[in-house]
C-alpha positions as CSV (number, residue, x, y, z in Angstrom):
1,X,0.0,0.0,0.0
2,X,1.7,3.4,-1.2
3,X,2.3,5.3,2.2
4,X,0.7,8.4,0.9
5,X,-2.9,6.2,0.1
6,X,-5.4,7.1,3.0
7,X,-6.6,3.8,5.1
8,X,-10.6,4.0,5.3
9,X,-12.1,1.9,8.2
10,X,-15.6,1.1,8.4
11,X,-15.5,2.6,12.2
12,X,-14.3,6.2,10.4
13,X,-17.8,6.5,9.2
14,X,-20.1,9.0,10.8
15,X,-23.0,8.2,11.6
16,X,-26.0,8.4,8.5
17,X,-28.6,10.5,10.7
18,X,-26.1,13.5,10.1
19,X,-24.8,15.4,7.3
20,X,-22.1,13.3,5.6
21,X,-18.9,14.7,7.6
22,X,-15.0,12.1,7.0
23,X,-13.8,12.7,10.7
24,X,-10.1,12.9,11.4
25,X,-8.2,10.8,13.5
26,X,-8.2,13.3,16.5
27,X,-12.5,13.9,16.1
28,X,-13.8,13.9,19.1
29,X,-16.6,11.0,20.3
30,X,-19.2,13.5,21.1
31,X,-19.4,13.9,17.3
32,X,-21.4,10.4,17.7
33,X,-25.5,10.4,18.4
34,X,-25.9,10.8,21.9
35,X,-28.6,8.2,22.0
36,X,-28.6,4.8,23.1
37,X,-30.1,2.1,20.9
38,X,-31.5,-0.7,22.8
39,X,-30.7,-4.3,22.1
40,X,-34.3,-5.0,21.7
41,X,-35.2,-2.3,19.4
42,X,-32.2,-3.4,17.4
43,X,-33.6,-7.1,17.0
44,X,-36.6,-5.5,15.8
45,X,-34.9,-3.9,13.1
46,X,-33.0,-6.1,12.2
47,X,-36.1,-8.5,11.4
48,X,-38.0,-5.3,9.5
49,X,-37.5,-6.2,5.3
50,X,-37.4,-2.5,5.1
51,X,-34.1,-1.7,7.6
52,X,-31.0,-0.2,5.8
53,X,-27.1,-0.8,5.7
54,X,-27.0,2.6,7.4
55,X,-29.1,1.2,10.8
56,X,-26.7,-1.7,10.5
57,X,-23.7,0.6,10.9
58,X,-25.5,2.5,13.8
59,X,-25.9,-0.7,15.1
60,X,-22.3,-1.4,15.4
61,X,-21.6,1.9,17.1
62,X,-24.3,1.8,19.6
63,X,-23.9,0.0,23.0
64,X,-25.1,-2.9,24.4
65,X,-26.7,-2.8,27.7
66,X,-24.2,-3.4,30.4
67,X,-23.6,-7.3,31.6
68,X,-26.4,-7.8,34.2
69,X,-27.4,-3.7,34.5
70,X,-24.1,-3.2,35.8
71,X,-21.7,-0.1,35.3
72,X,-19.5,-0.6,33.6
73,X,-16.6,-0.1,35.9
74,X,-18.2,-2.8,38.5
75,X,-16.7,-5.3,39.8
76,X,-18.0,-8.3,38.5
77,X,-18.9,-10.8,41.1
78,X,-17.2,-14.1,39.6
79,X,-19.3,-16.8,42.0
80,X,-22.4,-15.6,40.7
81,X,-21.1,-15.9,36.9
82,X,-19.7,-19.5,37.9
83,X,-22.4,-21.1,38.5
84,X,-24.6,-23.6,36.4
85,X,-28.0,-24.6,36.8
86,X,-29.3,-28.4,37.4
87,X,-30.7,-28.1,34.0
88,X,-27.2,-26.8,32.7
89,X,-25.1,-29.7,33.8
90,X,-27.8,-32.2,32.9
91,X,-27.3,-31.0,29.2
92,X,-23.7,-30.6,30.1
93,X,-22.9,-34.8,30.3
94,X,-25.6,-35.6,27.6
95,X,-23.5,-33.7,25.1
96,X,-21.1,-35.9,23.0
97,X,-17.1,-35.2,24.3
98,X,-15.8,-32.9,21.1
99,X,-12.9,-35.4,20.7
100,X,-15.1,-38.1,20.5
101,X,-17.0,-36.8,17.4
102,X,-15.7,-38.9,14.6
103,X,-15.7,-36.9,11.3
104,X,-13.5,-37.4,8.2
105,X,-13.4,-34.9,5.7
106,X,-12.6,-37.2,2.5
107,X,-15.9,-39.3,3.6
108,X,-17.4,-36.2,4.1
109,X,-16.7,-35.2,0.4
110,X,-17.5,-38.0,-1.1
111,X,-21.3,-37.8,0.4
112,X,-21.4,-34.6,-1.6
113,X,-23.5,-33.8,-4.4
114,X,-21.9,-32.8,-7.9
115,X,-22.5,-29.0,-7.3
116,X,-21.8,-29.6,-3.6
117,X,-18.3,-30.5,-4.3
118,X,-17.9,-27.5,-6.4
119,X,-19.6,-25.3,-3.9
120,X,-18.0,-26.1,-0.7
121,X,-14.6,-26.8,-1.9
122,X,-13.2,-24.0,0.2
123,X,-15.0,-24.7,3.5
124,X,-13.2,-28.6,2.6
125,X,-9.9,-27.1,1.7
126,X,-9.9,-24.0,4.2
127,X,-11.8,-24.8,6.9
128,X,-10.1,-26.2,10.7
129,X,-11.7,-29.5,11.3
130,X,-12.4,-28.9,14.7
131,X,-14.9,-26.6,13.2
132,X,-16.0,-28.4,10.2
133,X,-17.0,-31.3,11.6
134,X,-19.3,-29.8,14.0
135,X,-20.6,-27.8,11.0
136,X,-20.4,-29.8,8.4
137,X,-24.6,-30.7,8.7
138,X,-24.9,-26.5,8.4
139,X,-22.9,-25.9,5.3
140,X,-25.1,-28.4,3.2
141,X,-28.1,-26.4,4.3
142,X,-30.5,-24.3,1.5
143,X,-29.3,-21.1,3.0
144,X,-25.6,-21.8,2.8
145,X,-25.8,-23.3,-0.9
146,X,-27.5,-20.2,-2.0
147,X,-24.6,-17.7,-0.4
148,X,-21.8,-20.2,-2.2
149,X,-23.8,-19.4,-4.9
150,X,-23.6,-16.0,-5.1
151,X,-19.7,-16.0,-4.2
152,X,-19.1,-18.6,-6.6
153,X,-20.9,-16.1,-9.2
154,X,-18.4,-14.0,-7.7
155,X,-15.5,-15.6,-8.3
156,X,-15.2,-16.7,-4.8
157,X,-14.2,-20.6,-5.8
158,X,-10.7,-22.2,-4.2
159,X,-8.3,-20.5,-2.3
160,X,-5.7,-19.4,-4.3
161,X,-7.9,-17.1,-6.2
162,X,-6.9,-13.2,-5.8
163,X,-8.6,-11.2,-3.7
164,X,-7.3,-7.8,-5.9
165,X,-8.9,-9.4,-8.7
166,X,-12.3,-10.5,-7.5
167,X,-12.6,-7.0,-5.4
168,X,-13.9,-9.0,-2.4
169,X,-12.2,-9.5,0.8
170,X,-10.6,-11.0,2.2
171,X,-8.6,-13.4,-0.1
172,X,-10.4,-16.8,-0.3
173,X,-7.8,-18.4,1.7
174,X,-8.7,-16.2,4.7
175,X,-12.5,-16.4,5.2
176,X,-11.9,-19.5,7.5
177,X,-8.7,-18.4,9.1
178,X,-10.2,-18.0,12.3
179,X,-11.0,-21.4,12.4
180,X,-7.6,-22.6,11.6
181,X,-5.7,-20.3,14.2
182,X,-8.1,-21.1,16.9
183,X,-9.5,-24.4,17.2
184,X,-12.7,-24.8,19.0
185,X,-11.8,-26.9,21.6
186,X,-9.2,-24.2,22.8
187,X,-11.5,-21.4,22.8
188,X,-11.3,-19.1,25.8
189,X,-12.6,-15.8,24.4
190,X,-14.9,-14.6,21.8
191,X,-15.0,-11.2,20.3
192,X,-17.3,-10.4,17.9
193,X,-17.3,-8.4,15.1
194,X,-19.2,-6.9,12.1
195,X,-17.7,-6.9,8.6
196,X,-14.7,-7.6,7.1
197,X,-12.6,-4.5,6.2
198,X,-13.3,-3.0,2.9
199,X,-9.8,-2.1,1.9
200,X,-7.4,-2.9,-0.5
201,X,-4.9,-5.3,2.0
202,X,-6.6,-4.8,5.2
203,X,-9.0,-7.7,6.0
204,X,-7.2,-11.1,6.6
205,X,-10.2,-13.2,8.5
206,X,-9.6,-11.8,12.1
207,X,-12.0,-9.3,13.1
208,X,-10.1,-6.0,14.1
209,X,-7.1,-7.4,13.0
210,X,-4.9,-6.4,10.4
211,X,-1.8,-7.8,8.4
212,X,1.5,-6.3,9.0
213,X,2.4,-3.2,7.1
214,X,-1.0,-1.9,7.1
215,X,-2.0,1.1,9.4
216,X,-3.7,0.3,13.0
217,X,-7.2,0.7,12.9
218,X,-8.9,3.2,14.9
219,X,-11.0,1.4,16.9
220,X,-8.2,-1.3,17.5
221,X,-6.0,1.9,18.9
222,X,-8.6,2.3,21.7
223,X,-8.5,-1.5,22.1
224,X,-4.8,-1.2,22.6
225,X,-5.3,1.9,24.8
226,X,-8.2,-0.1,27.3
227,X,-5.1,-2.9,27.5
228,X,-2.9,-0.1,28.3
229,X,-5.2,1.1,31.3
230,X,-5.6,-2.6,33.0
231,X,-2.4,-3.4,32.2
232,X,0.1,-0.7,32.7
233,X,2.8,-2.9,31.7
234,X,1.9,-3.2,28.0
235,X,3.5,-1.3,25.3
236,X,1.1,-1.1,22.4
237,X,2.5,-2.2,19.1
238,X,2.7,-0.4,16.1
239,X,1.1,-3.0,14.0
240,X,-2.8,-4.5,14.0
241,X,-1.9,-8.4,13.5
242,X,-3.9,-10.0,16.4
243,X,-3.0,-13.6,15.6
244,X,-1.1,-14.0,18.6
245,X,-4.5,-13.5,19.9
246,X,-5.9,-15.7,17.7
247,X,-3.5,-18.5,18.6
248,X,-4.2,-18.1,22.4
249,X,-7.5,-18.8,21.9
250,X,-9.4,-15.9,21.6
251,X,-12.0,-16.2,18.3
252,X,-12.0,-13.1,16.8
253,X,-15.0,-13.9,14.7
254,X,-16.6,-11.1,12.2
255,X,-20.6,-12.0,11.6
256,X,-20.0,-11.4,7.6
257,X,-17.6,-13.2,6.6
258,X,-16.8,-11.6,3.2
259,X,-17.6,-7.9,1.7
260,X,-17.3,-6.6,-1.8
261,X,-14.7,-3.4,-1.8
262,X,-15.2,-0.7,-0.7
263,X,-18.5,-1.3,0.0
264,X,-19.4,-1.4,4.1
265,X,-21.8,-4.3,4.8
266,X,-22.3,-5.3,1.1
267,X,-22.6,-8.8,2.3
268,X,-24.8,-9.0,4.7
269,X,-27.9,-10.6,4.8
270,X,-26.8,-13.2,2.7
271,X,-26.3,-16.1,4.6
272,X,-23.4,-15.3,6.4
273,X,-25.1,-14.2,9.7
274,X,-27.2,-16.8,10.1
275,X,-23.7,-19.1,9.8
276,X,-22.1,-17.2,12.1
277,X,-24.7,-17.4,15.1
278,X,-24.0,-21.2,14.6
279,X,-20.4,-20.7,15.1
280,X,-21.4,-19.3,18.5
281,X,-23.9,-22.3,19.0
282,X,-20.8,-24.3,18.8
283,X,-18.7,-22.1,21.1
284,X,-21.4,-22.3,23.2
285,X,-21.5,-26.0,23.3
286,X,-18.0,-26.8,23.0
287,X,-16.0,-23.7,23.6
288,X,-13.1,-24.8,26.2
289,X,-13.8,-28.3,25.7
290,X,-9.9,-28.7,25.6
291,X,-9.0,-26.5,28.4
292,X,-7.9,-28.3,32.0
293,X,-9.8,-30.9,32.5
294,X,-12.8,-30.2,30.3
295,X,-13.3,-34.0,29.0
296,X,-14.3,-32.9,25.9
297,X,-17.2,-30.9,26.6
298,X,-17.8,-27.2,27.0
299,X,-17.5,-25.9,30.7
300,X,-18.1,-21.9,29.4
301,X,-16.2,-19.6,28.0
302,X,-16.0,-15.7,27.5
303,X,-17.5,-13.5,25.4
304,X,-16.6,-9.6,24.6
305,X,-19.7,-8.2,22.5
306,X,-19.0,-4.7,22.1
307,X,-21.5,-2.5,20.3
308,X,-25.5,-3.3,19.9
309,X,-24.8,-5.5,17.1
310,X,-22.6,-7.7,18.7
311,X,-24.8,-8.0,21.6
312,X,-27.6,-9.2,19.9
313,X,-25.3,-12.4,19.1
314,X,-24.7,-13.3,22.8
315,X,-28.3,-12.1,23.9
316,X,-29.8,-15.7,23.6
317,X,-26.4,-17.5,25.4
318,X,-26.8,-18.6,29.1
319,X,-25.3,-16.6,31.2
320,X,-24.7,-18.9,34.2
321,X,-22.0,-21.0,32.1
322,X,-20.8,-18.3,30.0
323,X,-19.1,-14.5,31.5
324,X,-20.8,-12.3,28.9
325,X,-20.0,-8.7,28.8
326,X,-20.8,-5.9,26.8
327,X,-19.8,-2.1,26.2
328,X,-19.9,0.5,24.0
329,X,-18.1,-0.2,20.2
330,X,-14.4,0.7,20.7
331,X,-14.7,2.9,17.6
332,X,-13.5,7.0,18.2
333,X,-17.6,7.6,17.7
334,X,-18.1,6.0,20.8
335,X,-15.4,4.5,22.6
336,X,-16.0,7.2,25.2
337,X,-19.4,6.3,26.3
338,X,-18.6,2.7,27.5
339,X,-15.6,1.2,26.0
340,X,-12.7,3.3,27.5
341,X,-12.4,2.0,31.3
342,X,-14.9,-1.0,30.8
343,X,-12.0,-3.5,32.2
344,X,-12.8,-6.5,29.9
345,X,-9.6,-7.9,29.3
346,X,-9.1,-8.1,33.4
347,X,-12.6,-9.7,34.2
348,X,-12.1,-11.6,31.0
349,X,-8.7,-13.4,32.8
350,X,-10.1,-13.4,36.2
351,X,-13.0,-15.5,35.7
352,X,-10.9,-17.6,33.4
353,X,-8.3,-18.0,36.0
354,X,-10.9,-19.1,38.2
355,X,-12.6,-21.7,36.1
356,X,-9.8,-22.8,34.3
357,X,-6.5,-22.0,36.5
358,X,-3.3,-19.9,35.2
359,X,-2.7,-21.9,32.0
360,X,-6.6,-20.7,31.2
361,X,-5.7,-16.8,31.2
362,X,-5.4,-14.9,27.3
363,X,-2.1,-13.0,27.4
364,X,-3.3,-10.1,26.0
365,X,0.2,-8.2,25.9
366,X,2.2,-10.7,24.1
367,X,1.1,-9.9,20.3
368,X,3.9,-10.0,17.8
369,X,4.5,-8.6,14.1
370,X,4.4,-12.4,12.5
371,X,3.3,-12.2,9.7
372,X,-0.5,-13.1,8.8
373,X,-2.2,-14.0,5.8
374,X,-3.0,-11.0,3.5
């Protein structure tokens, strides 16, 4: 990317009730609405046929209520998150250990239809099998077909077509790379995000991450800058790769999977959301099954929804085996109101420190410059 070329994010945008405005790096948050969106209002909207893109992107900026009513600075009370109901655990040892699941993705192909095999070639090819062989029943679904169909018609095929070329990001070879840096059974923490970049070079499958070489994002600069406050030893880098992340098993899971460029939120409503919210129903069943002495099965893991949109995702998730919090987006329109001093990445490692012990924590100030897929 030529050095002089200015790096559009989707969280630069202002917001579509106001006159269209580019703010600068330094623009305040109180150029934001002031107005809270509800998560329930948002669901509604979200279900109207006659909502728009731009209430999607207000979505994203909005945020959610706070875990449980509580401000946001509150110490969270890690007993009362710990604990699972008779009905919980019941459900718990009826579900099949994750390493017991017998899946193999040759038979798996074979099963496949003529246009199948054409179709979900990259989900085969791409795909971590941790993943695919819980999902494997999802892909073949109506729904899923007719999104493949529409990338295929795309020119979204195998993975070693070009992302310049097909003007839809990220590169074919990345959709699924959260799924091969993090396998499910070593999930500790989810964070949810909205679309890929829209960039030339900037999305590479890892939701607020970007490769190497390509500026920091604004809203991962307050991310880095929240880190900074609950962690005063941590010296944020100058680069946006958050594989290291991604490897310690934190999911960093966008709800579209693929956009067209330059073109916020192109994607959605195509098929990828409702894929997505089953990658959370697998989190939810099997997320940690690996950690300590899990056996196999999902004892709860965390989830950092930030913005209404992403609290919508973890509204339906049971809070007894599962620490969910939310906040304000951590985008410059609103990082201010809720983001800034929300102490997630502290509650986040306490209550996995508790369920889980020491080796169950996310170092969240190791993150080095190795290179990611682009």
């Amino acid at each position: 990317m030529a050095p002089t070329e200015r790096v559009v994010y989707l969280e630069d945008l202002d917001s579509p009730s106001k006159a269209v405005q580019q703010p600068s790096e330094n623009a305040t948050p109180g150029a934001a609405p002031t107005s809270t969106v509800a998560v329930t209002k948002d669901v509604s909207d979200d279900n109207a046929s006659s909502a728009k893109r731009q209430r999607t992107l207000m979505d994203m900026f909005s945020g959610g209520a706070p875990s449980g009513g509580a401000p946001p600075n509150k110490k969270i009370k890690i007993t009362a998150a710990r604990s699972i109901s008779t009905h919980s655990s019941s459900s718990l040892n009826a579900l099949t250990p994750l390493d017991a699941i017998e899946f193999s993705v040759s038979q798996f192909q074979q099963s496949l239809s003529d246009e199948e095999k054409k179709l979900l070639a990259l989900e085969c090819e791409t795909m971590g099998t941790s993943w695919l062989k819980v999902l494997h029943d999802e892909i073949r679904k109506p729904y899923f077909i007719e999104l493949k169909r529409f990338l295929y018609d795309a020119g979204v095929k195998g993975p070693n077509d070009s992302a310049p070329n097909l003007k839809i990001y990220p590169a074919p070879k990345n959709i699924y790379a959260w799924s091969k840096l993090t396998p499910l059974g070593r999930v500790k923490v989810v964070i949810i995000g909205q679309d890929p970049y829209h960039g030339p070079g900037q999305a590479h499958g890892l939701c607020f991450s970007v490769p190497p070489g390509v500026p920091v994002p604004p809203s991962l600069r307050n991310i880095y800058a929240e880190i900074k406050q609950e962690y005063p030893q941590f010296e944020p880098p100058k680069h946006g790769n958050l594989t290291g992340w991604a490897a310690d098993g934190v999911l960093l899971l966008n709800t579209c999977l693929t956009v067209r460029a330059g073109d916020a939120g192109s994607h959605s409503r195509k098929g990828w959301e409702t894929f997505t919210d089953k990658v959370v129903d697998a989190v939810d069943r099997y997320g940690g099954a690996n950690l300590d002495d899990a056996g196999g099965r999902g004892r709860g893991i965390v989830f950092l929804a930030w913005g209404a949109w992403a609290a919508k995702r973890v509204s339906k998730l049971d809070k007894t085996k599962h620490l969910i919090l939310t906040s304000a987006h951590p985008s410059p329109l609103s990082a201010s109101r809720g983001f800034l001093g929300n102490g997630h990445f502290k509650k986040a490692n306490d209550w996995l420190r508790e369920k889980y012990g020491d080796d169950g924590c996310v170092h969240w100030c190791k993150l080095s410059a190795r290179r990611g897929q682009d």
